[in-house]
VOLUMPA-540480 format. One record per residue (C-alpha): x negated, y negated, z; residue number from 0; residue in three letters. Coordinates in pm, 1 decimal, always signed. Each point is the difference from the previous one (the first is absolute). Example, Ala and Ser with C-alpha at 12.3 -4.5 7.8 and 13.67 -1.06 7.14 Angstrom:
// VOLUMPA-540480
R         X         Y         Z  paba  kolse
R   -1230.0    +450.0    +780.0     0    ALA
R    -137.0    -344.0     -66.0     1    SER
// end
This chain:
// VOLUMPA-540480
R         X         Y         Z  paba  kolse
R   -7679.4  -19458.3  +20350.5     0    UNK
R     -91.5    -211.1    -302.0     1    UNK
R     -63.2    +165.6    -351.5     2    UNK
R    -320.7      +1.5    -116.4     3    UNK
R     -73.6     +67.0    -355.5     4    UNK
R    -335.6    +111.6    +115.6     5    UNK
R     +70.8    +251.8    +236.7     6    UNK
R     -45.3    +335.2     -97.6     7    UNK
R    +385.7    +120.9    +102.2     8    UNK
R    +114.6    -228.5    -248.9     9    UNK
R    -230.1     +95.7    -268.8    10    UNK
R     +71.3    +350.8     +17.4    11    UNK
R    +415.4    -101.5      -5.9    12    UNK
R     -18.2    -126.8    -281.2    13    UNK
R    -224.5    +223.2    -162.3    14    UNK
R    +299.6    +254.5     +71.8    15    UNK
R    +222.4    -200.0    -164.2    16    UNK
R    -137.3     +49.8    -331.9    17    UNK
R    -103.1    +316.6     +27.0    18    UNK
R    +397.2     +77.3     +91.8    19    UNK
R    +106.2    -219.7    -315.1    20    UNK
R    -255.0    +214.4    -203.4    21    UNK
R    +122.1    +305.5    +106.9    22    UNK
R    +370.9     -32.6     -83.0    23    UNK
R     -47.6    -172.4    -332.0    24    UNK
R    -204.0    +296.8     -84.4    25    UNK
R    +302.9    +189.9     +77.9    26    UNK
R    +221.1    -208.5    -138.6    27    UNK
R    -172.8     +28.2    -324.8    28    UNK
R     -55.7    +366.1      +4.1    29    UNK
R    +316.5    +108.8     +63.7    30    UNK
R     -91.0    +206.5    +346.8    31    UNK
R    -274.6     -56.8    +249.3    32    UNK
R    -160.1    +178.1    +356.6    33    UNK
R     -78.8    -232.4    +207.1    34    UNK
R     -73.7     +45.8    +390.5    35    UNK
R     -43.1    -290.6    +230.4    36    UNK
R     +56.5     -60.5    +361.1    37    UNK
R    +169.2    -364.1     +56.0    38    UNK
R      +0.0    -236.1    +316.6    39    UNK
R    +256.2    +202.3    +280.9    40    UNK
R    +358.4    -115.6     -64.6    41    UNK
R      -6.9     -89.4    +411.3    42    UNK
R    -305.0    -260.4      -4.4    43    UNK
R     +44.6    -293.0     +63.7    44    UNK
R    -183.7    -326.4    -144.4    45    UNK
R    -314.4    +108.8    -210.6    46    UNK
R    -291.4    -145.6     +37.1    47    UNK
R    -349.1     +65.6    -130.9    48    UNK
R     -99.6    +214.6    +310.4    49    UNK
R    +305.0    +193.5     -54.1    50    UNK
R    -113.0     +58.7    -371.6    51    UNK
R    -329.0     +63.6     +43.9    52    UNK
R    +124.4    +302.6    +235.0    53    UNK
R    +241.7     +90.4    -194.4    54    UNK
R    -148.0    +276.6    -302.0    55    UNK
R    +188.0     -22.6    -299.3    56    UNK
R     -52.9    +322.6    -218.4    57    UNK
R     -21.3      +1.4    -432.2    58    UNK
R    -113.3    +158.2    -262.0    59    UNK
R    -225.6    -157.4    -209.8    60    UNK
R     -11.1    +293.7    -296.8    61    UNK
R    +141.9     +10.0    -311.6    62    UNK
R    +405.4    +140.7     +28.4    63    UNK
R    -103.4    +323.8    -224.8    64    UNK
R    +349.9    +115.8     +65.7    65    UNK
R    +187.8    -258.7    -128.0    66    UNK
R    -169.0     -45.7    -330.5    67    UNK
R     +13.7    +376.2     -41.2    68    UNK
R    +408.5      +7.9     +23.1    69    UNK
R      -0.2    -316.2    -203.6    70    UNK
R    -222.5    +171.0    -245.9    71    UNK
R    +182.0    +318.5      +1.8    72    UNK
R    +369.5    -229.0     -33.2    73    UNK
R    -173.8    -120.8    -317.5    74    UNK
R     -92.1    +336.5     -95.0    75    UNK
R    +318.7    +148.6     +13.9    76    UNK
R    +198.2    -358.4    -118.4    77    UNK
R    -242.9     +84.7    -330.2    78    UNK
R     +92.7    +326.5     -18.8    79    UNK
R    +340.7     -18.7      -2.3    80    UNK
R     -54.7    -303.7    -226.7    81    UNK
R    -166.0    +249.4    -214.9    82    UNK
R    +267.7    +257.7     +18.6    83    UNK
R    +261.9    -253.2     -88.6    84    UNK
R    -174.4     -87.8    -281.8    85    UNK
R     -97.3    +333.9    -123.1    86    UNK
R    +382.4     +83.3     +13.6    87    UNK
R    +100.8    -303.0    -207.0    88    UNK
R    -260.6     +95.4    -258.3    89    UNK
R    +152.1    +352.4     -14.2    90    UNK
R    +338.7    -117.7     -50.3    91    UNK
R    -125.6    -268.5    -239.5    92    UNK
R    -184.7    +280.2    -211.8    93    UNK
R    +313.3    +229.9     +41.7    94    UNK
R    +210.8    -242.2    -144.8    95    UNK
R    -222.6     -88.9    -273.6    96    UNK
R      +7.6    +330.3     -87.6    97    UNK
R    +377.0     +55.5     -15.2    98    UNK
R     +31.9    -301.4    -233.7    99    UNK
R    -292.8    +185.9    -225.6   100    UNK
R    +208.5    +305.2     +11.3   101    UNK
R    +283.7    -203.7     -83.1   102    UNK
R    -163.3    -197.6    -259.7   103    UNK
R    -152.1    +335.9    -186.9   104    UNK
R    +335.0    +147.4     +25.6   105    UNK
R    +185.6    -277.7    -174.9   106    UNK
R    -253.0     -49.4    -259.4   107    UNK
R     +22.6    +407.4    -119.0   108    UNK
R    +383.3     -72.1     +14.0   109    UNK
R     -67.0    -276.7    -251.2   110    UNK
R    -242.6    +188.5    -147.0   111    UNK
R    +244.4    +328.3     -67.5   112    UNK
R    +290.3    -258.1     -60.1   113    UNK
R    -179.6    -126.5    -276.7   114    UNK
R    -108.9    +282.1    -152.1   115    UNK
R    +366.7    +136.6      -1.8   116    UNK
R     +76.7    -301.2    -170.2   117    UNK
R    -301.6     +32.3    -254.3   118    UNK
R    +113.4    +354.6     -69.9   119    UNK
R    +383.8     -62.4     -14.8   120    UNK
R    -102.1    -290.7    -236.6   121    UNK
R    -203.6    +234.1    -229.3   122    UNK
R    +263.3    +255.3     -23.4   123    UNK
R    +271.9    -268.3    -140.0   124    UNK
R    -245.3    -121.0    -228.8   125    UNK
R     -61.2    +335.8    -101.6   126    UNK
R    +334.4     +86.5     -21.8   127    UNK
R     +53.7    -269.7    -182.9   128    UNK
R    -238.6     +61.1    -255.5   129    UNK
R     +93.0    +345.4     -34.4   130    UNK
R    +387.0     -94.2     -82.4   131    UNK
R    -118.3    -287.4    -197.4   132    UNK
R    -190.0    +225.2    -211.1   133    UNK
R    +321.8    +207.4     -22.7   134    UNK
R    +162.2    -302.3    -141.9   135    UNK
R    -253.9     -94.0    -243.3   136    UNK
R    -114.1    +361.8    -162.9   137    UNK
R    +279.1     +98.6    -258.7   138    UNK
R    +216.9    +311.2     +17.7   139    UNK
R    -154.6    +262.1    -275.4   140    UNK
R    +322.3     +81.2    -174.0   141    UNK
R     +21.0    +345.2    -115.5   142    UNK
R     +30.9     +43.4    -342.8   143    UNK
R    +122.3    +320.5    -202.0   144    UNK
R     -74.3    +101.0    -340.9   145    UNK
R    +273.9     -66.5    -264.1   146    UNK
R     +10.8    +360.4     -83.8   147    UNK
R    +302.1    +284.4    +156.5   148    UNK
R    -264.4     +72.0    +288.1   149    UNK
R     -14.8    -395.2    +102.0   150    UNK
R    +360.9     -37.8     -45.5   151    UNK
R     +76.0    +293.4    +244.2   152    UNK
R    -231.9    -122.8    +261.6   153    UNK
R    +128.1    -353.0      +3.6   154    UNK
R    +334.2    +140.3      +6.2   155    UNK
R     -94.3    +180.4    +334.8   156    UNK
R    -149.8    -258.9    +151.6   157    UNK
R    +286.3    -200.4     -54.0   158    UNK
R    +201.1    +253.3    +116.9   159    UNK
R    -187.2     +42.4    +301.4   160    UNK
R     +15.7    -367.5     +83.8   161    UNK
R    +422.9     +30.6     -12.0   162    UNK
R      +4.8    +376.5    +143.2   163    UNK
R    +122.8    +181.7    -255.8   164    UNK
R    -115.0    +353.5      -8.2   165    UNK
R    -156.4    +169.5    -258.3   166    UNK
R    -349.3    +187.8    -139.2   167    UNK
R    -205.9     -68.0    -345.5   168    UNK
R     +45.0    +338.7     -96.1   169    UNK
R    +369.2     -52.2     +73.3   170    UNK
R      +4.7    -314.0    -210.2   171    UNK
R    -208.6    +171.0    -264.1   172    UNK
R    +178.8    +296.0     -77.8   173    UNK
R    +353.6    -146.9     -25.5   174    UNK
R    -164.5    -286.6    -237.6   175    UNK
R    -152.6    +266.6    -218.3   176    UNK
R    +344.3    +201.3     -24.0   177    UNK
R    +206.5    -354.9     -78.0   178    UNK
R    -262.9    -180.9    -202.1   179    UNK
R    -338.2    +159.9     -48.4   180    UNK
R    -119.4    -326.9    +148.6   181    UNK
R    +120.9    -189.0    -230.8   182    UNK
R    +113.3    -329.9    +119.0   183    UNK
R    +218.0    -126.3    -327.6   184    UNK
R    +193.6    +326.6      +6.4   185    UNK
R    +379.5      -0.2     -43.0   186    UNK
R    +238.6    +262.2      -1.2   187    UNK
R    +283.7     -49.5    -299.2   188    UNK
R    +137.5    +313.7      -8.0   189    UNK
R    +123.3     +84.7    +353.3   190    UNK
R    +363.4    -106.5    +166.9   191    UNK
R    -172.1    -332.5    +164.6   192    UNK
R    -117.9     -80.7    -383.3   193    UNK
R    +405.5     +39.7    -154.9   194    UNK
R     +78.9    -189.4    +316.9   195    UNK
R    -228.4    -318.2    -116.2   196    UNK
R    -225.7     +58.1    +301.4   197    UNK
R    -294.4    +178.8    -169.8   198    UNK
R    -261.0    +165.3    +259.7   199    UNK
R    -326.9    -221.0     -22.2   200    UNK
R    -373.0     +13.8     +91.3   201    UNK
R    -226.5    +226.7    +190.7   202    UNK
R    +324.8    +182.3    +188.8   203    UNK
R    +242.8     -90.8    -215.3   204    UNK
R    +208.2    -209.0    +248.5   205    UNK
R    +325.6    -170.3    -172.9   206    UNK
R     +17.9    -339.2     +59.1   207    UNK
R    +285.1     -22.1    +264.5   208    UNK
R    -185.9    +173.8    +205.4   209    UNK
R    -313.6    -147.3     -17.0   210    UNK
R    +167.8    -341.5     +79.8   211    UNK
R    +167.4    +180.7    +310.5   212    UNK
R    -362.7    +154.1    +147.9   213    UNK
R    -204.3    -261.3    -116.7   214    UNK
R    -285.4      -9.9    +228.0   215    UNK
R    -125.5    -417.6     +72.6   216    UNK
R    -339.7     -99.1     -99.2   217    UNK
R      -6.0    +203.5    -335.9   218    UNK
R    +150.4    -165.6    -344.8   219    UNK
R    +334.5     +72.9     -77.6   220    UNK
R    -109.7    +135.7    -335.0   221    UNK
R    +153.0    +333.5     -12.0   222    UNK
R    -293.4     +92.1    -242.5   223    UNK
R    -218.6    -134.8    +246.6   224    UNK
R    -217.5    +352.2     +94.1   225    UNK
R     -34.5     -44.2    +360.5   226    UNK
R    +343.7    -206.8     +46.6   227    UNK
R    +153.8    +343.0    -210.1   228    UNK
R    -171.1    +220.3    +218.4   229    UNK
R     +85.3    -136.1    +343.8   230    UNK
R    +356.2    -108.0     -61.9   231    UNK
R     +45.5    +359.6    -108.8   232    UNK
R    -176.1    +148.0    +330.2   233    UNK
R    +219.9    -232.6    +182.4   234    UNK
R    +347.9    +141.8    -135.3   235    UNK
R    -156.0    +321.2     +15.0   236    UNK
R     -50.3      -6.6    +393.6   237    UNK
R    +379.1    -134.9     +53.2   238    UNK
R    +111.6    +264.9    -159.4   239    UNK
R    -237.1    +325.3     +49.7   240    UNK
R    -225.0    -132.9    +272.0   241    UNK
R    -312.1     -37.5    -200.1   242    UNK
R    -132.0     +52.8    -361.3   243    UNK
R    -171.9    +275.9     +93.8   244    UNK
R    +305.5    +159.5      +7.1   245    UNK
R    +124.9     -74.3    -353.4   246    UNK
R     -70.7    +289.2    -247.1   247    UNK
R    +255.4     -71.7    -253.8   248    UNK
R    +184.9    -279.8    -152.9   249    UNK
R    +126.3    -216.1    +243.1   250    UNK
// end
């Protein structure tokens, strides 16, 4: 039978044609689509337009809520986890600013206490070395004694002190007052020394052999000298009884 592109049968064919195309780029685009429709029987044989006007093809003509609810909930859930992803980034991002803050404030108070260290180290030398230069600089007070017997015997025992050899003032006193009576140009010319040529001289009448032999260093080696007399003669007078404290007698 010819074709007629006026007959209803063929009208209503192709008007399922695009309604089929329709359909399935719907789902296509979608992502998932219901669609019920009965086709032509598998077992017919040469359609025609009586056949397809008998035949009822079934559709849907409403909107596919179900498919743009799971593509709306995919979104959903793809924005979510976008979400989560990025809130997880930001965390790690903020964690490791903060480690490098930590890190930063932790260097800077090591400089910080490094420096200060320094600072105070530095103002101790200087300190120091004001303190020694001022040592340097300010000039020993020298003691002085009076020229008089009580000057003479406490030179004497500082002196003395200074080289160790033992002996008191009122050691030093009283044998000066029984030899000389503090007299420091005092010579004995009566006495076995005197017939000898070696006259006893000065505070404690020391002869002058002796005084060269116990000279002490640092004093003159004037035998009338008062404190070089009196220290030579405490010197010979420890060699040979221990101390001048121990002398009560000529010697």
């Amino acid at each position: 039978m010819p074709k007629n592109s006026n007959t209803p049968g063929h009208s209503r064919l192709t008007k399922l044609t695009k309604q089929h195309k329709i359909a399935l780029a719907g789902v296509a685009t979608l992502g998932a689509a219901a669609l019920a429709f009965s086709a032509v029987p598998s077992d017919a044989g040469t359609t025609t337009s009586d056949a397809v006007a008998s035949t009822k093809i079934a559709y849907s003509t409403e909107p596919i809520k179900g498919v743009k609810a799971s593509v709306t909930d995919q979104l959903a859930g793809a924005g979510v986890k976008t979400e989560a992803i990025q809130a997880k980034a930001d965390a790690k991002a903020k964690a490791a600013k903060a480690k490098a803050d930590a890190a930063a404030k932790k260097k800077a108070a090591a400089e910080a206490a490094a420096k200060k260290k320094a600072e105070a180290a530095r103002k101790a030398k200087k300190a120091a070395s004001r303190s020694t230069e001022r040592v340097k600089i300010q000039p020993v007070a020298a003691t002085t004694y009076a020229n008089n017997l009580n000057g003479w015997i406490n030179h004497a025992l500082a002196i003395m002190k200074q080289k160790g050899i033992p002996g008191s003032y009122n050691g030093l006193y009283k044998n000066i007052m029984r030899e000389s009576s503090g007299n420091p140009s005092a010579i004995n010319g009566w006495d076995v020394n005197a017939v000898n040529g070696t006259p006893s001289i000065g505070l404690l009448q020391v002869i002058q052999p002796t005084f060269n032999a116990y000279h002490v260093s640092g004093t003159s080696t004037n035998i009338y000298d008062p404190v070089a007399n009196i220290t030579a003669a405490a010197n010979y007078a420890a060699d040979r009884y221990g101390s001048i404290d121990n002398v009560n007698s000529a010697y």
